[in-house]
C-alpha positions in Angstrom: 0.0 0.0 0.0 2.8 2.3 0.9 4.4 1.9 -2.4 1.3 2.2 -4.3 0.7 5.3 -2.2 4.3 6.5 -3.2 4.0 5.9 -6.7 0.7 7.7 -6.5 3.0 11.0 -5.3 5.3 10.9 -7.9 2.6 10.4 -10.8 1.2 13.6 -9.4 3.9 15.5 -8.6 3.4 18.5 -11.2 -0.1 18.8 -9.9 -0.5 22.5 -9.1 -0.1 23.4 -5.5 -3.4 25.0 -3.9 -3.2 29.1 -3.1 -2.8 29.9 0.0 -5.2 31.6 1.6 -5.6 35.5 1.6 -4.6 36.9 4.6 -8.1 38.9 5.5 -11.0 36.6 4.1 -13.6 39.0 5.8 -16.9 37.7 7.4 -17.8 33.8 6.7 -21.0 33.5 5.3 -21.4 29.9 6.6 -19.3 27.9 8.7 -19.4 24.0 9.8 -17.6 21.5 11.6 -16.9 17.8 10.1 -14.8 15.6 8.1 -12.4 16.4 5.2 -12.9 13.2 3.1 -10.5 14.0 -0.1 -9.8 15.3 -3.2 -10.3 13.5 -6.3 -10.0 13.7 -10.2 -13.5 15.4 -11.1 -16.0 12.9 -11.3 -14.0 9.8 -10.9 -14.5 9.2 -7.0 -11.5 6.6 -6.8 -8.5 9.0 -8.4 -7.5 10.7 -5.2 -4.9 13.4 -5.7 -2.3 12.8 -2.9 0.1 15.6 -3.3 -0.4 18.9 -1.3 -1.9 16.7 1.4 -5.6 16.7 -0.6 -5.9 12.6 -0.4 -6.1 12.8 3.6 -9.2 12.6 5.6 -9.3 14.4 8.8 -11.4 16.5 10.8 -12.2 19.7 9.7 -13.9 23.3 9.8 -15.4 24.4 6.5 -16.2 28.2 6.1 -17.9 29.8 3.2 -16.4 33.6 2.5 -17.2 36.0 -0.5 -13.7 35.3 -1.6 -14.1 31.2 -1.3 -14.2 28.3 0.5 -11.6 27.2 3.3 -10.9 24.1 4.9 -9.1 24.3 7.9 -7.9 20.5 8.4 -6.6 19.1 11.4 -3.5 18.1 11.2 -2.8 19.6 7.9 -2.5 23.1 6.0 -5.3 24.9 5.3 -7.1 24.2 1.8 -8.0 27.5 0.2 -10.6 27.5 -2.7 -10.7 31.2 -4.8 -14.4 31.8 -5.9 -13.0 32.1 -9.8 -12.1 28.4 -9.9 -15.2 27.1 -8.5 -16.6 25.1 -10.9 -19.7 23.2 -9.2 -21.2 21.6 -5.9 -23.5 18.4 -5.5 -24.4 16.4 -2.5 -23.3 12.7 -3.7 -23.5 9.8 -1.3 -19.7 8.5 -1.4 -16.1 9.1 -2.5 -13.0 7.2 -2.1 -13.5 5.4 0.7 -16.4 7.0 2.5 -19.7 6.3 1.4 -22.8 7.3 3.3 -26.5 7.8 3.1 -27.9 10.2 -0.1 -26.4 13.1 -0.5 -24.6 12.7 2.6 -21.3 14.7 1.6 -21.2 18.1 -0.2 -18.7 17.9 -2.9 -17.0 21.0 -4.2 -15.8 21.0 -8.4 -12.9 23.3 -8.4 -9.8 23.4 -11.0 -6.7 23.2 -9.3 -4.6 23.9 -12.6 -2.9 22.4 -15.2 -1.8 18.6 -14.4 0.3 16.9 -17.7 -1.1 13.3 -16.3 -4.8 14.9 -17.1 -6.8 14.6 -19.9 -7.0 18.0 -20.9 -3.4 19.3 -19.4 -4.7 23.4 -19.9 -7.0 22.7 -16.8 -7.8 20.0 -14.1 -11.0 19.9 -12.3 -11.1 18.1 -8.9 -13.8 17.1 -6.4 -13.3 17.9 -2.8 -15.5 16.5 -0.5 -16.9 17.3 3.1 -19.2 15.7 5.7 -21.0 18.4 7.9 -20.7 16.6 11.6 -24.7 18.2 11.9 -27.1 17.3 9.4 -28.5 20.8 10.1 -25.4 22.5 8.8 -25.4 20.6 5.3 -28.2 22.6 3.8 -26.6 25.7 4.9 -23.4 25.2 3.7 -24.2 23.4 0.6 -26.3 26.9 0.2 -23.8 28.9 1.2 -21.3 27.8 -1.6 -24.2 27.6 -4.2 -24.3 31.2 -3.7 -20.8 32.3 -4.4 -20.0 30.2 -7.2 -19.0 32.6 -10.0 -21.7 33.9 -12.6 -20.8 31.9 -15.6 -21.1 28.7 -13.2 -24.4 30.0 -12.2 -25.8 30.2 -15.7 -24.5 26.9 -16.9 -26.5 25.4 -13.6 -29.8 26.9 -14.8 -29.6 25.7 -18.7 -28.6 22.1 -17.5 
């Protein structure tokens, strides 16, 4: 497992490094506690990304800002997503290896960069997902990042 994991890494390894996060992010507009699952390839919920610490699950605080979405992991650096590469957000049931009731996890589409290994190597879209420790929370943060994803996502949403 360890070498698989290893060989994982240096497949990766030109995977663009997250920002970090601005210094002043202003008010959240949501914030919830629960589980950083992973980060996958978009839409292929086995492909996790382990470079830059995205492929580890631990606890987490998830807080929704005008300028993006942070994750601020336990254990681990800060995930930092900017509004412009939001790309979507679902509720799904599972992704590598956590599955859970429908639409149990809120998962975040974002493009992380260009990635040589990918498909198209101008731009790779991954899946990060999150499990709100109170069901209450989910709806609000699911909402919460539905409302700042960037205007051309917005539109796309509606003709789908």
């Amino acid at each position: 497992m360890a070498l698989g994991w290893r060989n994982r890494l240096k497949r990766q390894a030109d995977v663009t490094a997250p920002p970090a996060a601005p210094a002043d992010l202003g008010a959240a507009i949501a914030t919830g506690e629960g589980t950083y699952i992973t980060t996958t390839t978009a839409h292929d919920y086995l492909d996790r990304i382990a470079v830059h610490g995205l492929g580890i699950r631990t606890t987490a605080v998830l807080s929704v800002h005008e300028s993006g979405v942070i994750f601020d992991r336990s254990g681990s650096d800060a995930l930092f997503i900017p509004r412009e590469s939001l790309r979507d957000v679902r509720l799904d049931s599972g992704m590598a290896g956590k599955f859970v009731e429908k639409d149990g996890l809120i998962v975040i589409e974002w493009n992380i960069g260009a990635h040589e290994g990918a498909a198209d190597s101008a731009e790779t879209n991954v899946d990060t997902g999150f499990r709100a420790r109170y069901h209450e929370q989910q709806a609000e943060l699911f909402a919460a990042i539905e409302s700042i994803l960037p205007r051309t996502t917005q539109n796309e949403r509606k003709s789908a």
